[in-house]
Residue frames as a rotation matrix with the C-alpha (Angstrom) as fourth column:
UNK 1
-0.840 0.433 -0.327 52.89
0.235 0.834 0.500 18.07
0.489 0.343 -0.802 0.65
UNK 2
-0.780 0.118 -0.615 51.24
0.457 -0.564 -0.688 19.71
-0.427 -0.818 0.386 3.61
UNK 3
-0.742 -0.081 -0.665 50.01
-0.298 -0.850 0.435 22.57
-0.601 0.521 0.606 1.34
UNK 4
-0.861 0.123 -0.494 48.93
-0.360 0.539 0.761 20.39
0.360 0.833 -0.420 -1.68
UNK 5
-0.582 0.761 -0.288 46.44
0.740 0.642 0.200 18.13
0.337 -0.097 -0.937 0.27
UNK 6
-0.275 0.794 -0.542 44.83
0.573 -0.317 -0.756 21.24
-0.772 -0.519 -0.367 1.22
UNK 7
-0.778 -0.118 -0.617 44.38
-0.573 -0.269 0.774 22.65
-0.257 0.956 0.142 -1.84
UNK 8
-0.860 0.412 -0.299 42.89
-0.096 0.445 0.890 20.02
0.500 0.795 -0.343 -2.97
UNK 9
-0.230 0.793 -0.563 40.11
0.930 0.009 -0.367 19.44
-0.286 -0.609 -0.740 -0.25
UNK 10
-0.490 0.226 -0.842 39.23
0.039 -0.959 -0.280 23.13
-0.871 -0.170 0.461 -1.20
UNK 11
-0.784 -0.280 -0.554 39.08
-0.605 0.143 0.783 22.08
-0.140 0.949 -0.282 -5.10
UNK 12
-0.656 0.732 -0.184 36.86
0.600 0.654 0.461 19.45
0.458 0.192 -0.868 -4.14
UNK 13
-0.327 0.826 -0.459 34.64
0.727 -0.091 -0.681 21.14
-0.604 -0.556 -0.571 -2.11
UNK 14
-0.582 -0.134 -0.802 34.86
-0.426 -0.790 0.442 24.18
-0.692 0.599 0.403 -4.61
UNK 15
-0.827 0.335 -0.451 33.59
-0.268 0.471 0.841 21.73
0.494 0.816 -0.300 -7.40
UNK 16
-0.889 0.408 -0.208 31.03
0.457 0.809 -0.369 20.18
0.018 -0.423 -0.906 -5.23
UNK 17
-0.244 0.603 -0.759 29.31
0.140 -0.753 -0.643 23.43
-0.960 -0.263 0.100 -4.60
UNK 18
-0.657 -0.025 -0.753 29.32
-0.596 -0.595 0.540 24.54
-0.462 0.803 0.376 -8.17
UNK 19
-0.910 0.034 -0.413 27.89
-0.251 0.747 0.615 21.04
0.330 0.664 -0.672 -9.34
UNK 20
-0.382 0.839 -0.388 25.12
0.904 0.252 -0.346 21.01
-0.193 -0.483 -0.854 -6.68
UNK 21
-0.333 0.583 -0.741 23.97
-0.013 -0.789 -0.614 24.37
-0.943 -0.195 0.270 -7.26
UNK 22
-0.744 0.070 -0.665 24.04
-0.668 -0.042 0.743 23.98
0.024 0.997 0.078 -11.29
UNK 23
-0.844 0.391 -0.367 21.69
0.170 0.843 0.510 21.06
0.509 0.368 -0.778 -10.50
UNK 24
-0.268 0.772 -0.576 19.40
0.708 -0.248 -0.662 22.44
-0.654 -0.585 -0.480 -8.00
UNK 25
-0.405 0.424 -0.810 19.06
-0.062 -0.897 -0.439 25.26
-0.912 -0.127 0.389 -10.40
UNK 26
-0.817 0.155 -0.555 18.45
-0.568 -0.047 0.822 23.69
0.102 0.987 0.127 -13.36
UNK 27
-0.787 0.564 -0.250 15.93
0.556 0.824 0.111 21.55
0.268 -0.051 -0.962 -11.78
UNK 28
-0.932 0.171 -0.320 14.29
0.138 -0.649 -0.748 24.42
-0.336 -0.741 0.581 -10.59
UNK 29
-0.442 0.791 -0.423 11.45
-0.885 -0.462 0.062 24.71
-0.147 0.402 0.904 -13.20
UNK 30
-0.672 0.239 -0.701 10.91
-0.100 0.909 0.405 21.02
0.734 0.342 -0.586 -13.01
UNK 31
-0.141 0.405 0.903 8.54
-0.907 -0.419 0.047 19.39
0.398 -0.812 0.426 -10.60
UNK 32
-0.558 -0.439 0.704 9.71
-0.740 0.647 -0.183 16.52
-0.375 -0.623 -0.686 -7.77
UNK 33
-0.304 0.675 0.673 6.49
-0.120 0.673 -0.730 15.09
-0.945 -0.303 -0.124 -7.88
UNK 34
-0.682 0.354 0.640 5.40
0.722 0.463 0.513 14.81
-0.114 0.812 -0.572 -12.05
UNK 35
0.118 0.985 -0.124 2.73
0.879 -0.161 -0.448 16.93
-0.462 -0.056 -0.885 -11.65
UNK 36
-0.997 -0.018 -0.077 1.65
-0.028 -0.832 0.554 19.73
-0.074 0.555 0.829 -13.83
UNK 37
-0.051 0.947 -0.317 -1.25
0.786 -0.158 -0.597 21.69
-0.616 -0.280 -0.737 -12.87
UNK 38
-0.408 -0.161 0.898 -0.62
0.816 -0.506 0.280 24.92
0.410 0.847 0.338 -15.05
UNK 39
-0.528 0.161 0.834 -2.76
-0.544 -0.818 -0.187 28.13
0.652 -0.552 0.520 -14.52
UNK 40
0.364 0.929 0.070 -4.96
0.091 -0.110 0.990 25.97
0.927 -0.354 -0.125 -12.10
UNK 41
-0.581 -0.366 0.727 -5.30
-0.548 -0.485 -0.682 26.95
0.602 -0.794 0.081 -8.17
UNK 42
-0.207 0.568 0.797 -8.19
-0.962 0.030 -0.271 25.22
-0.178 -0.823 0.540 -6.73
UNK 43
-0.780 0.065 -0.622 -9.15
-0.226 0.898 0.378 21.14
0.583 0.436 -0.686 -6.99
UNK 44
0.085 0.988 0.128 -12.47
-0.994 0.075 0.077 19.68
0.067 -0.134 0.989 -6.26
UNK 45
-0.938 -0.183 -0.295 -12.72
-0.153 0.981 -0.122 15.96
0.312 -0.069 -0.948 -5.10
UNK 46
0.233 0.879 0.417 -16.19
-0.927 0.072 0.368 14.77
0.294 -0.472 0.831 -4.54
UNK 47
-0.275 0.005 0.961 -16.92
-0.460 0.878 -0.136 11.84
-0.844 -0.479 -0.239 -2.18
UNK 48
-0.315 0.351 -0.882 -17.08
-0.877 0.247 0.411 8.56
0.363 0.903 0.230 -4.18
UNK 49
0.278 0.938 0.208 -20.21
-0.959 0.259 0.116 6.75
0.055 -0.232 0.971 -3.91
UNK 50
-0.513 -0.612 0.602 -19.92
-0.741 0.669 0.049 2.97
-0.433 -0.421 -0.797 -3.26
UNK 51
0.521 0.793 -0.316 -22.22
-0.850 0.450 -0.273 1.21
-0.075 0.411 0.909 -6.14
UNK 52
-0.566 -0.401 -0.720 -20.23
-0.669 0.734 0.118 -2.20
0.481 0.548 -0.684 -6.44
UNK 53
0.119 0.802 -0.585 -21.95
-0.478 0.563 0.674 -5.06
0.870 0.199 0.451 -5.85
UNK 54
0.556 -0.020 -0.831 -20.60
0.752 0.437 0.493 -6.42
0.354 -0.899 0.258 -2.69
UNK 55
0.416 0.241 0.877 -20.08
0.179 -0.967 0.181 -3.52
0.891 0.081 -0.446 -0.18
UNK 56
-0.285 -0.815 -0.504 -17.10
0.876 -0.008 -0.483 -2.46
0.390 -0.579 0.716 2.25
UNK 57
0.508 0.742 -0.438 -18.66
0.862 -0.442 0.249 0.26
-0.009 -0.504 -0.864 4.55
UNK 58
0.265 -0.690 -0.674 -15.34
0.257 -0.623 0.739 2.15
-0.930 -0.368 0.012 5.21
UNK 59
-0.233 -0.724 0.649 -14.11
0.949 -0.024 0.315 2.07
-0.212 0.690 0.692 1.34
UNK 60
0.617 0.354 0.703 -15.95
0.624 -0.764 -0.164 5.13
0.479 0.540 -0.692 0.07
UNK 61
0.914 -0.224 0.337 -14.47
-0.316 -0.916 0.248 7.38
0.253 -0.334 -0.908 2.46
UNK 62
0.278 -0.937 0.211 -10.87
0.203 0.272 0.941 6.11
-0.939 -0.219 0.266 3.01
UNK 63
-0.135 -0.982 0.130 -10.48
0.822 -0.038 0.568 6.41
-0.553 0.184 0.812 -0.40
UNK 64
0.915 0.332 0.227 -12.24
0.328 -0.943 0.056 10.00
0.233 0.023 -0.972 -0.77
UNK 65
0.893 -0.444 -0.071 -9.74
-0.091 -0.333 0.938 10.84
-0.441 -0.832 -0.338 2.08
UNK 66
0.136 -0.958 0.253 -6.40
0.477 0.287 0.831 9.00
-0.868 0.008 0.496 0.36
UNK 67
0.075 -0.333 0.940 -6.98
0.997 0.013 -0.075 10.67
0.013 0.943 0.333 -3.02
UNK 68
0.998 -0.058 -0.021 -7.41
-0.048 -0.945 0.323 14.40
-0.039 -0.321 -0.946 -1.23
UNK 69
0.748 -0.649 -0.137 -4.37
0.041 -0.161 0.986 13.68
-0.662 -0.743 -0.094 1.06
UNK 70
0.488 -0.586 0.647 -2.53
0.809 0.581 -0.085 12.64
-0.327 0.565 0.758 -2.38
UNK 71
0.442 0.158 0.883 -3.15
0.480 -0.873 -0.084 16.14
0.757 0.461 -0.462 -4.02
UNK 72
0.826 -0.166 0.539 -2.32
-0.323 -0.923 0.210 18.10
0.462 -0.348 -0.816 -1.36
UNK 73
0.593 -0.680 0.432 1.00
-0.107 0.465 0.879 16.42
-0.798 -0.567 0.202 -0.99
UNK 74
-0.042 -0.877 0.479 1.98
0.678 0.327 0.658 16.33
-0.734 0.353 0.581 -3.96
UNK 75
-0.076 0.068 0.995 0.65
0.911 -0.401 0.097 19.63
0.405 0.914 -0.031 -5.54
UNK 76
-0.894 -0.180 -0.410 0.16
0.439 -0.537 -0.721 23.08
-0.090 -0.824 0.559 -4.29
UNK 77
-0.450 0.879 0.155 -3.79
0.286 -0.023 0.958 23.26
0.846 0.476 -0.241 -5.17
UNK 78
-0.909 0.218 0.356 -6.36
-0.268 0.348 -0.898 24.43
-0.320 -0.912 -0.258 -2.69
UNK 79
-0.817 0.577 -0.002 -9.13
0.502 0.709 -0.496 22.33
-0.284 -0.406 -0.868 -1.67
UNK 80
-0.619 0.785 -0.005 -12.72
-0.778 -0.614 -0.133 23.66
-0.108 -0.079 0.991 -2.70
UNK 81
-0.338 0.684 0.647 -16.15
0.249 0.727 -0.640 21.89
-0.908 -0.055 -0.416 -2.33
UNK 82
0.469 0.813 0.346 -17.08
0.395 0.157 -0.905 23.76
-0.790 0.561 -0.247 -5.64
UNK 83
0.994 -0.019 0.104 -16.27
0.089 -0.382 -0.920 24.91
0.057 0.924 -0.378 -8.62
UNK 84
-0.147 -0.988 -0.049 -12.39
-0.331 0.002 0.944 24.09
-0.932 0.156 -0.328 -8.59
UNK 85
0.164 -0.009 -0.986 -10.56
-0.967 -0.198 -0.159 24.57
-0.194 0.980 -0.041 -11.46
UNK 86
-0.584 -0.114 -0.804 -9.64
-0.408 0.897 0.170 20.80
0.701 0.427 -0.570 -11.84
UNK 87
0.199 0.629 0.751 -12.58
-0.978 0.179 0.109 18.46
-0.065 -0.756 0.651 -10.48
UNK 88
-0.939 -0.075 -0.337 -12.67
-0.075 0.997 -0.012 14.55
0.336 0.014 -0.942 -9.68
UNK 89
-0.125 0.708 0.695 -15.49
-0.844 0.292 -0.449 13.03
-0.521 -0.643 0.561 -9.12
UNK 90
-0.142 0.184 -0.973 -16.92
-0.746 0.626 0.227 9.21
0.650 0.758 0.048 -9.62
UNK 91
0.570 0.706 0.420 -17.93
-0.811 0.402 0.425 5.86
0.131 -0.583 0.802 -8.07
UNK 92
-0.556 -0.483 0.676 -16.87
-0.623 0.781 0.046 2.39
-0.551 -0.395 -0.735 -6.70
UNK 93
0.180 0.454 -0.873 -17.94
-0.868 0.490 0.076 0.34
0.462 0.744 0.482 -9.50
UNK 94
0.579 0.185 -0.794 -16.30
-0.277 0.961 0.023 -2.74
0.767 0.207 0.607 -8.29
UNK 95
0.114 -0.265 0.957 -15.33
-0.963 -0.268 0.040 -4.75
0.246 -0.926 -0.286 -5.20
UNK 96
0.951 0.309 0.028 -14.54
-0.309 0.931 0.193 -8.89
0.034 -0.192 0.981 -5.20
UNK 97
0.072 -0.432 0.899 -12.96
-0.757 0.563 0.331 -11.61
-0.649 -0.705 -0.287 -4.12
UNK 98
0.678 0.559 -0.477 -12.03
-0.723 0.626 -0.292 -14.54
0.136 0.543 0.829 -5.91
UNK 99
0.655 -0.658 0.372 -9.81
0.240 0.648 0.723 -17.80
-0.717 -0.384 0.582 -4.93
UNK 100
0.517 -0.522 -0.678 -6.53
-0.830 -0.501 -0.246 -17.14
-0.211 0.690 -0.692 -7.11
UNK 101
-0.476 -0.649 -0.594 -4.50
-0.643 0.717 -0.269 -20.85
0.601 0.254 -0.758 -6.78
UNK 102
0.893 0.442 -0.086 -5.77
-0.328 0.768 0.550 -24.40
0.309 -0.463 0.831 -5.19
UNK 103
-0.008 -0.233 0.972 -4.59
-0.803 0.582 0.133 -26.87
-0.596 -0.780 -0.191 -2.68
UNK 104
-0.943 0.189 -0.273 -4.17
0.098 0.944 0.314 -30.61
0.317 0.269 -0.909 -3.70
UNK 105
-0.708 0.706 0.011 -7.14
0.439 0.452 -0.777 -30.72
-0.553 -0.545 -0.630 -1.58
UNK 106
-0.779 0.314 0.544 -8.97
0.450 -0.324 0.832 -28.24
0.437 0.893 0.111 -4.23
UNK 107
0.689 0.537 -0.487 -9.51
0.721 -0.572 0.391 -25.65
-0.068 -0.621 -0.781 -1.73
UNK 108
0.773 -0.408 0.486 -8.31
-0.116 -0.843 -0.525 -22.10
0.624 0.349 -0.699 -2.18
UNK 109
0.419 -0.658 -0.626 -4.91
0.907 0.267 0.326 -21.05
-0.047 -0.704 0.708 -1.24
UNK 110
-0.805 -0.139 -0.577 -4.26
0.125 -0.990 0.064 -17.51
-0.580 -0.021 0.814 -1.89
UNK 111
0.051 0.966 -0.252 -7.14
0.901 -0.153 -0.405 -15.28
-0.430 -0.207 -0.879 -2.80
UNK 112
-0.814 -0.556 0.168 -7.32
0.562 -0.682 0.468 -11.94
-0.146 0.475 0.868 -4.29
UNK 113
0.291 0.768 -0.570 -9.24
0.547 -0.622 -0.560 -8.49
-0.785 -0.149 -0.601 -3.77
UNK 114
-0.589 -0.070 0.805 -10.07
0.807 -0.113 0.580 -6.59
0.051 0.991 0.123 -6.45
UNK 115
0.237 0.793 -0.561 -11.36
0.454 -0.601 -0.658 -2.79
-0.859 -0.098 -0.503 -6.54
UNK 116
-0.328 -0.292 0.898 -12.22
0.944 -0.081 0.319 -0.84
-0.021 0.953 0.303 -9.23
UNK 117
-0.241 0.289 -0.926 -13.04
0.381 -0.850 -0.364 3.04
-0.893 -0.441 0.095 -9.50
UNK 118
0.101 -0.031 0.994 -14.50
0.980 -0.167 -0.105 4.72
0.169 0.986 0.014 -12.03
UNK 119
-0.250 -0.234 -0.940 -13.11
0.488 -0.869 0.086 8.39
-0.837 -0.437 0.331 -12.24
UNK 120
0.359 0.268 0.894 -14.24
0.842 -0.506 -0.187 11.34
0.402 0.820 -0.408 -14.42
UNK 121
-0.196 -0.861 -0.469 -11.70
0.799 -0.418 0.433 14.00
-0.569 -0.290 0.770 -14.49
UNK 122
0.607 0.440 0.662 -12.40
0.720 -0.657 -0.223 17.74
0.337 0.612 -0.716 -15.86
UNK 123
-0.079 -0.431 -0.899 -10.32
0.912 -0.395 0.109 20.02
-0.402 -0.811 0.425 -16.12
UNK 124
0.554 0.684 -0.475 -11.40
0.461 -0.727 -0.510 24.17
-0.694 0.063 -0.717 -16.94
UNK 125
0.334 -0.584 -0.740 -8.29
-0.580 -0.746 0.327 25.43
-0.743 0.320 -0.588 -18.67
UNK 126
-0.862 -0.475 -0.178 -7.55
-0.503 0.753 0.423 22.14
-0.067 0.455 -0.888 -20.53
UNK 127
0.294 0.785 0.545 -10.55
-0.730 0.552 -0.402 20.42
-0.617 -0.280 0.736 -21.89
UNK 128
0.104 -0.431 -0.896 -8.56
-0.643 0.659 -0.391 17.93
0.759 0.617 -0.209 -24.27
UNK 129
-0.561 -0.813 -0.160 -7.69
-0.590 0.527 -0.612 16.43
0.581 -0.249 -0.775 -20.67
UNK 130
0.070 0.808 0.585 -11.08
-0.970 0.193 -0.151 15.86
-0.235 -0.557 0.797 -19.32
UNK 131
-0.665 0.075 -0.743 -11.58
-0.239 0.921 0.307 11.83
0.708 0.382 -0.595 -19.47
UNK 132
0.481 0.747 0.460 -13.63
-0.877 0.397 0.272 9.42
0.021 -0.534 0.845 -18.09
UNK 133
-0.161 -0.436 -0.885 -11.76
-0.460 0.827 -0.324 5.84
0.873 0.355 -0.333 -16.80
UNK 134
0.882 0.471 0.018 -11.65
-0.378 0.683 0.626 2.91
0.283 -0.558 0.780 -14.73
UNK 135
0.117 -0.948 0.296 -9.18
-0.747 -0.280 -0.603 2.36
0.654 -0.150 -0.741 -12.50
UNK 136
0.885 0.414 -0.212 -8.26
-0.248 0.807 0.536 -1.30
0.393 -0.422 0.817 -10.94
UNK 137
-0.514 -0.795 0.322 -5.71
-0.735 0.214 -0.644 -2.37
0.443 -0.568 -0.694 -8.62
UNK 138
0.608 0.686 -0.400 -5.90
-0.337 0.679 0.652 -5.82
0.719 -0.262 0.644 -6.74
UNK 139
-0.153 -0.668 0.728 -4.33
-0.738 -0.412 -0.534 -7.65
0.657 -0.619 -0.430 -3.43
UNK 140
0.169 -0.309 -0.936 -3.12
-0.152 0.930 -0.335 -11.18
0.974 0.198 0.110 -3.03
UNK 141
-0.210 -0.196 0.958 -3.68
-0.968 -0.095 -0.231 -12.90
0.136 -0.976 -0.170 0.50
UNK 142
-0.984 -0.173 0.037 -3.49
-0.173 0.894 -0.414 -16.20
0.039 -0.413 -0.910 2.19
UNK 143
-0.147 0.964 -0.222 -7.32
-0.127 0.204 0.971 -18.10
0.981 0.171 0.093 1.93
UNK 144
-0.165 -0.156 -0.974 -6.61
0.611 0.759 -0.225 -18.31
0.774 -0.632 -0.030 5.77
UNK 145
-0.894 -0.110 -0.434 -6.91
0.318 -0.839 -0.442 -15.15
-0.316 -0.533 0.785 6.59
UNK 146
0.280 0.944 0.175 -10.15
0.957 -0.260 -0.129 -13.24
-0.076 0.203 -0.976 6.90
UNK 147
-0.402 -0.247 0.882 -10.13
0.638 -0.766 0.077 -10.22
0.656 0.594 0.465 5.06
UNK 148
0.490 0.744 0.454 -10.91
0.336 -0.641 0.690 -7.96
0.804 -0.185 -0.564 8.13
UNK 149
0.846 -0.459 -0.269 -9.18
0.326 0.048 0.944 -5.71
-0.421 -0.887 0.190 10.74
UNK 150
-0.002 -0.961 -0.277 -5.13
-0.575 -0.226 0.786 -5.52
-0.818 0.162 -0.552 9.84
UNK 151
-0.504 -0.139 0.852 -5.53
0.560 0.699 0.445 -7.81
-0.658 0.701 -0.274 7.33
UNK 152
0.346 0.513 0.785 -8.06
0.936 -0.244 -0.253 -5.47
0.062 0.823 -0.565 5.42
UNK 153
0.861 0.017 -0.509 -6.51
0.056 -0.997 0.061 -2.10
-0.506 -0.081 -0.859 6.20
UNK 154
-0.170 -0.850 -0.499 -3.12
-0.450 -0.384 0.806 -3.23
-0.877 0.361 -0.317 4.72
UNK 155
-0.143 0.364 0.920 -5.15
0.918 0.396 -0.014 -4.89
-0.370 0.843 -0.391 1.47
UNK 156
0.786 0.574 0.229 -7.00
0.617 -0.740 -0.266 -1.20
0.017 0.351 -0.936 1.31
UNK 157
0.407 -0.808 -0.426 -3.56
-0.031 -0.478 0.878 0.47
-0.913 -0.344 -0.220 1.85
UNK 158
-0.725 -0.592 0.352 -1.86
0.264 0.234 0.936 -1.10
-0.636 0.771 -0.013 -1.40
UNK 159
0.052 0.680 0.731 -5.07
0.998 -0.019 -0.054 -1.13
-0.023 0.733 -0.680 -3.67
UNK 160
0.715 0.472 -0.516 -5.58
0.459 -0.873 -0.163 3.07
-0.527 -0.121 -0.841 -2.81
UNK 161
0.279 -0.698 -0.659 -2.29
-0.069 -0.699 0.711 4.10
-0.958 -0.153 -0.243 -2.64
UNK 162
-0.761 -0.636 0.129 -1.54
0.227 -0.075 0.971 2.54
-0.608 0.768 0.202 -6.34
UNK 163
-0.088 0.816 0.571 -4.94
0.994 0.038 0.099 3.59
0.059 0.577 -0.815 -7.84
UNK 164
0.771 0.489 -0.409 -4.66
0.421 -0.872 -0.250 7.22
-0.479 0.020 -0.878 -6.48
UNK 165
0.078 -0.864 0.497 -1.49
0.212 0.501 0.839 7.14
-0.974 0.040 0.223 -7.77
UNK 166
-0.552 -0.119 0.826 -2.64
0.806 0.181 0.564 6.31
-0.216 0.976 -0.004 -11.52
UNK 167
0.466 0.882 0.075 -5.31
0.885 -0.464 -0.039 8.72
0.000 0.084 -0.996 -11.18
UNK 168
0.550 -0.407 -0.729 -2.83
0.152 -0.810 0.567 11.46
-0.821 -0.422 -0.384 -10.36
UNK 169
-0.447 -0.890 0.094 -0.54
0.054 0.078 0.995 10.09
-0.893 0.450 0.013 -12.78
UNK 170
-0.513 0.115 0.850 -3.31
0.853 -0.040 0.520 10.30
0.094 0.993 -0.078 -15.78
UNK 171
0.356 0.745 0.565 -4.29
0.935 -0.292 -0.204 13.70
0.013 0.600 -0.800 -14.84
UNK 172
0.994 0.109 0.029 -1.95
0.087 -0.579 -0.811 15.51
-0.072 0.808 -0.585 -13.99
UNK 173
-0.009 -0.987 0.158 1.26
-0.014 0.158 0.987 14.03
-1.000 0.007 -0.015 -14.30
UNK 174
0.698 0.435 -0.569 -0.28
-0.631 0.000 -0.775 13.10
-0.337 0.901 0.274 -17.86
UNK 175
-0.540 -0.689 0.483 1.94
-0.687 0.692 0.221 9.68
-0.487 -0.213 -0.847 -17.71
């Protein structure tokens, strides 16, 4: 009996090995992250400008900064101020606030930020994929809270992270 239960503990581990490698190699030509850059090598992000009408000093750069950090985390592109082979570039179009639900007392109780980016996307080896869009993402808070401090870095946290996100995901995840 002895005998037997080893055996088998070999068997299994035997199988275990065979099944994880068959999967690591067949995944091998996939990629973790969605992304599919092709023959490019280099990516271009320009700073985007802040035109919306009601103006957050820090947004432009933070999310300049969160849509780099995205790319080079989740692709193996390098960085160029010019002429990369896939470029981003575009503006803060929009930026507001509006009460989202009342009080009996018919006074706001949750609120809701709203940014919007417009992004124009080009890319040298693929011009079918070039586009031009607007990208919005928004972020529900108590009317009690002033939108500043912790309270506005984890608002600008969610909005970036799911806007650079789509961006990535419509160019080149192509979702």
């Amino acid at each position: 009996m002895f005998i037997f239960e080893i055996l088998m503990k070999k068997l299994f581990y035997i199988a275990t090995l065979i099944i994880s490698s068959t999967l690591i190699i067949s995944c091998g030509v996939y990629s973790f992250t969605g992304g599919d850059t092709g023959k490019a090598k280099t990516i271009q992000i320009d700073f985007f400008r802040n035109y919306a009408p009601l103006i957050e000093p820090t947004l432009s750069q933070v999310f300049t900064t969160e849509l780099q950090d995205l790319f080079a985390r989740q692709t193996n592109l390098t960085s160029e101020s010019n002429g990369g082979d896939l470029h981003f570039e575009g503006e803060i179009t929009g930026y507001r606030i509006v009460p989202m639900s009342n009080t009996a007392q018919q006074t706001a109780a949750q609120n809701r930020l709203t940014i919007t980016i417009n992004v124009r996307y080009f890319n040298k080896f693929i011009e079918k994929d070039n586009f031009e869009k607007s990208f919005s993402h928004y972020y529900d808070y108590d009317a009690t809270t002033q939108l500043i401090g912790g309270a506005l870095e984890t608002a600008f946290e969610e909005i970036i992270e799911r806007i650079t996100q789509d961006i990535f995901n419509a160019s080149v995840a192509k979702w």
